[in-house]
C-alpha positions in Angstrom: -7.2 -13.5 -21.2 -6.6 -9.5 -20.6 -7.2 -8.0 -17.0 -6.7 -4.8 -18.0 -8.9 -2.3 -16.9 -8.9 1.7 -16.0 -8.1 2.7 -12.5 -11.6 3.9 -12.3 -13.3 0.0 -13.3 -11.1 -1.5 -11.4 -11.4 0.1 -8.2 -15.5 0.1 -9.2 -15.3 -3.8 -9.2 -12.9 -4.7 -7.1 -13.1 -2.5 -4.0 -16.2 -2.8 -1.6 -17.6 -0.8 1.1 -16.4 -2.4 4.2 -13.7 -4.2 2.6 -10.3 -4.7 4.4 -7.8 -3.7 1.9 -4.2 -3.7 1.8 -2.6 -0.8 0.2 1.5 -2.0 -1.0 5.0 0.2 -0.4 7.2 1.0 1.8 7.8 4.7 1.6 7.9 4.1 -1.9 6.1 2.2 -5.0 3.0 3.2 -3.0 -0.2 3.0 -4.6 -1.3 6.7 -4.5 -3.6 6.5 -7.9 -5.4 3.7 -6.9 -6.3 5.3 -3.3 -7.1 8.5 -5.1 -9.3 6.7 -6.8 -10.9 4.7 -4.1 -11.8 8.2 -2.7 -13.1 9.7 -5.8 -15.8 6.8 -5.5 -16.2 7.6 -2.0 -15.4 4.4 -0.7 -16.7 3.6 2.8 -15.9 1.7 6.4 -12.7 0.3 4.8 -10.7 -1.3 6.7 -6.6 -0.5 6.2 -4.1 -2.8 6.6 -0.3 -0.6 5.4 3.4 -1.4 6.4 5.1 2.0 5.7 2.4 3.1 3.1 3.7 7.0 3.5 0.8 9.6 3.7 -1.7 7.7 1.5 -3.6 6.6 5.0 -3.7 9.4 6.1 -5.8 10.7 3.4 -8.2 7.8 3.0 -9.1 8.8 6.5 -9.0 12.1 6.3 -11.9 11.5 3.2 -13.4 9.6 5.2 -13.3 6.0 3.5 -11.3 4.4 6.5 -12.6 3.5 10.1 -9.9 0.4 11.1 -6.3 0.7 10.7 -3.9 -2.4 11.1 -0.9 0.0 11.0 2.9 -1.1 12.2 3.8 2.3 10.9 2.0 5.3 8.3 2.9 8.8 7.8 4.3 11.4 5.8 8.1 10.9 6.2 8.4 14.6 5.1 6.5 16.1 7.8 7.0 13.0 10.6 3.2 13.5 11.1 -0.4 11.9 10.5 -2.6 14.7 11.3 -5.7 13.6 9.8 -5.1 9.8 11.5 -5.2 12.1 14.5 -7.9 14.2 14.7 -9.6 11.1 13.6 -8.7 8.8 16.2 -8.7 11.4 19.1 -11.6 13.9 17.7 -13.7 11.2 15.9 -13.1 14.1 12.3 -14.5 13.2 10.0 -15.3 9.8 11.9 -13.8 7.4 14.3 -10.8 5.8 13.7 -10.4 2.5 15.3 -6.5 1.7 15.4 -4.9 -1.4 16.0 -1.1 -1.0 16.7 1.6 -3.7 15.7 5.1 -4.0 14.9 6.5 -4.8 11.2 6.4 -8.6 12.3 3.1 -8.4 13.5 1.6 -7.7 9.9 3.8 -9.6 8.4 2.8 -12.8 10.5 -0.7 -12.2 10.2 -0.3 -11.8 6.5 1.8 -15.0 6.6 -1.0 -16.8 8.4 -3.7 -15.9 5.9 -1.0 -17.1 3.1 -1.0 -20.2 4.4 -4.8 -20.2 5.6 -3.4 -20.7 9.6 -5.7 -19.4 12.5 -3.1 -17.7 14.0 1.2 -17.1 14.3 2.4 -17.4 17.3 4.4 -13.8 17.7 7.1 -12.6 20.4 8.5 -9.4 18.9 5.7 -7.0 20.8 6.6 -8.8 24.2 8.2 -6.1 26.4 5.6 -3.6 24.9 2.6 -2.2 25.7 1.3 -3.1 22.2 -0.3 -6.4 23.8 -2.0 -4.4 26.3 -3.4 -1.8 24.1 -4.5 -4.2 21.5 -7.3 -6.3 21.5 -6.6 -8.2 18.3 -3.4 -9.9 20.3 -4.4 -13.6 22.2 -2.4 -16.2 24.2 -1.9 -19.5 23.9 0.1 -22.1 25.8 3.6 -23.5 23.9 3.0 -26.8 23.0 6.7 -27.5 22.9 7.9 -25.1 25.8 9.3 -27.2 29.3 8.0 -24.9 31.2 4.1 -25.6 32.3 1.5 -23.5 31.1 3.7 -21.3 29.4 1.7 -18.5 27.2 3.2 -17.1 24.3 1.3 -14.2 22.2 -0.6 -15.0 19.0 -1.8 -12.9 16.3 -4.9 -14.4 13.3 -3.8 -15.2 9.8 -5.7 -12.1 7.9 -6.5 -12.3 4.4 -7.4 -9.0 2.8 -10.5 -8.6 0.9 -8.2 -7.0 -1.4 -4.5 -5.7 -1.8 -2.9 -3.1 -4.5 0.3 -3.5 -5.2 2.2 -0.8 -7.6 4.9 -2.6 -9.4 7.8 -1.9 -12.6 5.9 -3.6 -14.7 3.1 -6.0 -15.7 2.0 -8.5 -18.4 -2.0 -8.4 -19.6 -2.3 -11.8 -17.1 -0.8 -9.7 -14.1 2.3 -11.5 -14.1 4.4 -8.8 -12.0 8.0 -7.8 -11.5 9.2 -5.4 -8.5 12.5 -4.8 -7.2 14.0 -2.4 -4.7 12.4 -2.2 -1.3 9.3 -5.8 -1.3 7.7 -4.7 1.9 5.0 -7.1 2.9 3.9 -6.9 -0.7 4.6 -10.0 -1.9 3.0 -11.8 1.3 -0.4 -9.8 1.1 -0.9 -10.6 -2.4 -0.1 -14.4 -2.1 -2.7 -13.9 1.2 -5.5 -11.6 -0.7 -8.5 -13.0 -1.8 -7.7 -10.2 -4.9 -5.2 -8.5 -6.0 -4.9 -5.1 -8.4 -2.3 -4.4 -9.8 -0.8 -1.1 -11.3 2.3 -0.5 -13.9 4.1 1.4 -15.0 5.0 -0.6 -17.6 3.0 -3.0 -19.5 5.7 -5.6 -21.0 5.6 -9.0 -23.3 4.7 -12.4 -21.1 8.2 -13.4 -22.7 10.1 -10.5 -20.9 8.0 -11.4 -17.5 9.2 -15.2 -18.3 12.6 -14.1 -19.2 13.0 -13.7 -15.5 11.4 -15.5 -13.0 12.9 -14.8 -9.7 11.8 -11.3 -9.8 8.0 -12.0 -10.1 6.5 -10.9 -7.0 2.6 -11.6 -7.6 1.9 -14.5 -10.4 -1.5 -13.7 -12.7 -3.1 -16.6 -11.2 -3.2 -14.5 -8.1 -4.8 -11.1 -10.3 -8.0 -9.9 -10.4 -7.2 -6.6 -12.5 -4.0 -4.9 -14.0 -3.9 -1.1 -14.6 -1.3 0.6 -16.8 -0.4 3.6 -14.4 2.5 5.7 -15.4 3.7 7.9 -12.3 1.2 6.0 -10.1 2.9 6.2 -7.3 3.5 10.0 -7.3 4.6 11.5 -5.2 6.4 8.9 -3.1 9.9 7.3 -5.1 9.5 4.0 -8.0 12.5 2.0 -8.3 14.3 2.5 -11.6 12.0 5.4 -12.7 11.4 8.5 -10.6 12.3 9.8 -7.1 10.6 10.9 -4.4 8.9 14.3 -4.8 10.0 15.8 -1.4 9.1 19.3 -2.7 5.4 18.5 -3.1 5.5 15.9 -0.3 6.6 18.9 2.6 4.8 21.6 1.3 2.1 20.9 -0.4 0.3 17.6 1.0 2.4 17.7 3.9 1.4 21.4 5.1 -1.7 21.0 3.7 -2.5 17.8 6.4 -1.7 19.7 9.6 -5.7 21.5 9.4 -8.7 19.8 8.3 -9.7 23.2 6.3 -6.5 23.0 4.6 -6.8 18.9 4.3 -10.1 19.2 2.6 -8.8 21.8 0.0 -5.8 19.4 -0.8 -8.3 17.0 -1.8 -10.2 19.2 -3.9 -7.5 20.3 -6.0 -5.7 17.1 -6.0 -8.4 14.1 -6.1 -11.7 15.4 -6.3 -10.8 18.0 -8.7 -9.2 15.5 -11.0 -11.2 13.1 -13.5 -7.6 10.3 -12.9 -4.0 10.1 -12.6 -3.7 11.9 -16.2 -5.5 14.6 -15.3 -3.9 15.1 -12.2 -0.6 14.7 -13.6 -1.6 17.8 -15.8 -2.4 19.9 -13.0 1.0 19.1 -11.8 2.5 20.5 -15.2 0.2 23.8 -14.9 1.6 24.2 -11.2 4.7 23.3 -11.1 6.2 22.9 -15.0 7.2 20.0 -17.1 10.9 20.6 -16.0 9.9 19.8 -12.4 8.4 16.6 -12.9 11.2 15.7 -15.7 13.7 16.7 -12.6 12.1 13.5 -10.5 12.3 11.0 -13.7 15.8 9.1 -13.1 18.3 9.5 -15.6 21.3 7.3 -15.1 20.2 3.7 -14.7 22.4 1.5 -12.6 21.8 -1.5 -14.1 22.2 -5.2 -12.1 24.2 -8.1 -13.8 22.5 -10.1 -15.9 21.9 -14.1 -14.7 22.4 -17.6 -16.3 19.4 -19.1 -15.8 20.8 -22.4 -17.6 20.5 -25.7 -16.0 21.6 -28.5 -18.5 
């Protein structure tokens, strides 16, 4: 059966106020449609769960739809800044931000717990830090196997995301879904998600999906909705079809995220002010021209060898 839907249905089912959600990428194949979206529909008192997710946080917060952050690291890499995660969690604008600091293992042993429905990971990668003491989420326990007495060792909970949204190469109608380049946590937060949407930008034959298994990260078994998405994760890089837009990145949604005056008119022109990714790629054409988005669109493929996949 098809799980194809629009961006807009799918975030409309799929997405709840209050929800933890886990939004995919790591500095690039980042989800920015779908989190446009989920502010379009003025999402609210979600909580965020992002490895390096680029800027995208910082303006669900900045709209207001986020007041928890599970965050290892977020920010625009252009600017090396997350103002509106800022004002948020110092000033409370537009709300209080409740932030709960980890290192990359962190999130990717609490996603690894909920995977495989564990209580909690036992974790040693923040010890030395003041992450424990700052964070409220962290426990101890006492090692089972150690030979010292008593010994406490730091544990984290499994966490399994309400929902995550992954943006992949392509998809079959089922959700079947193949990434390469830079995995992230992806692949462990949809396996750990109670659902997962997923955005393309390509929708391809179950045979081509089947034609090569090792490279599907999510199965459809695991999918609640697929959206065809071209450019969907704009402006940040896609694997095998556009770069990073750096331009756009620094000086427009970077500059615009130092002021909240400034922050709010960003998402005027750029989310509110658009019906969907379409639209807004239009108003990217009308700014900017056709030749500078054709510039980002990569035009010499390096291509990897091709596999046997034979076994008899």
């Amino acid at each position: 059966m098809s799980k194809i839907y629009s961006m807009e249905d799918a975030i409309k089912k799929y997405v709840n106020d209050g929800d933890m959600i886990y939004l995919g990428g790591w500095q690039g194949s980042v989800p920015y449609a779908a989190a446009h979206e989920i502010i379009r529909q003025n999402k609210r008192n979600l909580k965020l769960i992002a490895g390096a997710s680029c800027e995208v946080g910082d303006h669900l917060v900045a709209a207001g739809c986020v007041n928890e952050a599970y965050i290892s690291w977020i920010g625009n890499d252009a600017t090396k800044g997350s103002h509106a995660i800022r004002r948020a969690w110092q000033e409370g604008i537009p709300q209080k931000l409740e932030i709960y600091d980890f290192n990359n293992m962190a999130i990717i042993s609490m996603l690894l717990g909920g995977y495989y429905n564990l209580p909690f990971v036992p974790l040693k990668g923040m010890v030395g830090s003041d992450m424990i003491e700052n964070n409220s989420i962290v426990r101890f326990t006492t090692d089972p196997f150690s030979n010292e007495d008593n010994k406490q060792i730091p544990v984290v909970p499994g966490i399994q995301p309400d929902v995550a949204i992954l943006h992949v190469q392509r998809s079959d109608l089922h959700g079947n879904s193949h990434r390469w380049g830079v995995l992230s946590f992806d692949h462990l937060a949809g396996m750990a998600a109670k659902k997962v949407i997923i955005t393309c930008e390509e929708l391809v034959s179950s045979d081509l999906i089947r034609s090569d298994p090792n490279r599907t990260m999510i199965p459809g078994i695991k999918v609640a909705a697929v959206v065809h998405e071209p450019w969907g994760a704009h402006p940040a890089h896609m694997p095998g079809y556009y770069e990073a837009d750096w331009d756009y990145r620094l000086n427009i949604s970077g500059e615009a995220s130092r002021k909240l005056e400034t922050h709010e008119s960003y998402l005027e022109e750029w989310v509110y002010g658009v019906k969907d990714r379409k639209e807004y790629l239009e108003h990217y054409v009308d700014r900017f021209g056709y030749s500078q988005l054709e510039k980002l669109r990569l035009k010499d493929p390096i291509l990897s060898p091709s596999v046997n996949y034979g076994w008899r």
